[in-house]
Phi, psi and omega in degrees: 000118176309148181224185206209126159260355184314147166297119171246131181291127197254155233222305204172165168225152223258083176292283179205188159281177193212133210026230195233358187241027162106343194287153170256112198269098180262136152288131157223194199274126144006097225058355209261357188303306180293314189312295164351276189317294189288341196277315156103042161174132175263151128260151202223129165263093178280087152093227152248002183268169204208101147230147194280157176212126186263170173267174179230302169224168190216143153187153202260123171237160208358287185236358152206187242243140182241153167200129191265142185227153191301314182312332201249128196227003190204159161313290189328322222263281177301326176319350170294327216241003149346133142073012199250173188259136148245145181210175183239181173270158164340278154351301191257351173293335192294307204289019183252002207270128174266158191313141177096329192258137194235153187247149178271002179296316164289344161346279182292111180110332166351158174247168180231119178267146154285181173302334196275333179117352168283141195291140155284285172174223193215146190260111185282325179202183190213131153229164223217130192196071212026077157070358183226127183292159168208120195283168177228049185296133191241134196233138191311340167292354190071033179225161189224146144271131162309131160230150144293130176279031209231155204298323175287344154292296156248106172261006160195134161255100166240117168338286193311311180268018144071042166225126144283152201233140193232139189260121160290076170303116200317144177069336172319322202271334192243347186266274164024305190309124173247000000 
């Protein structure tokens, strides 16, 4: 089994088996339903071994996924891989990515600017919160703050120059406070 050093992302995990021929009951991540279909391979991090595993088929019931990968062919075959995470590289997760959509790995430490260019602070965290992200900007005082993560609040993120830029709003900065 081919193994990776690439930075890998985790997709989903490997819930149990699902009959006798080798097939996999997966929980995965919200949107990954296309990755699944398309990539026609994962890696499942066991212990300390990182091995690819390709799929043969996939097909979804309710929230999650049966999916046959070509190595397993008995029960015996999956018990190993109970509970492990799959994941892909980096690399190959961007282009599933929609205009707007951010891996929070990448986020996090961004500095965050006002509209004017004045520092704010650094995005410390991502919580997930019914349904609406929230960034967690920390000022150099060490206190932190909430923003809503929605385009009229941050209308631009850029990677490259390793900033956000937050439309300020009156009280945002003081209701917030954590």
């Amino acid at each position: 089994m081919e193994k990776t050093t690439q930075e890998l992302l985790s997709i989903g995990k490997i819930l149990n088996f699902h009959g006798i021929k080798g097939d996999v009951k997966v929980g995965f991540t919200e949107g990954n339903e296309k990755v699944l279909s398309e990539t026609g391979h994962v890696y499942v991090v066991s212990g300390s071994e990182t091995v690819r595993l390709d799929i043969e088929s996939v097909r979804f019931h309710k929230k999650t996924a049966i999916i046959k990968f070509k190595q397993f062919n008995s029960v015996d075959d999956t018990v190993k891989f109970k509970g492990c995470l799959l994941k892909l590289p980096k690399e190959e997760l961007i282009s599933y990515l929609e205009e707007d959509e951010f891996y929070i790995s990448d986020l996090i430490g961004l500095k965050a600017c006002d509209t004017d260019g004045n520092y704010l602070g650094e995005v410390s965290g991502v919580v997930s919160i019914k349904q609406q992200d929230m960034l967690f900007i920390k000022n150099t005082g060490k206190k932190e703050y909430m923003v809503p993560f929605k385009k009229e609040i941050v209308p631009e993120v850029d990677l490259e120059k390793g900033k956000i830029t937050i439309n300020v709003i009156e009280g945002l900065f003081e209701k917030h406070e954590i």
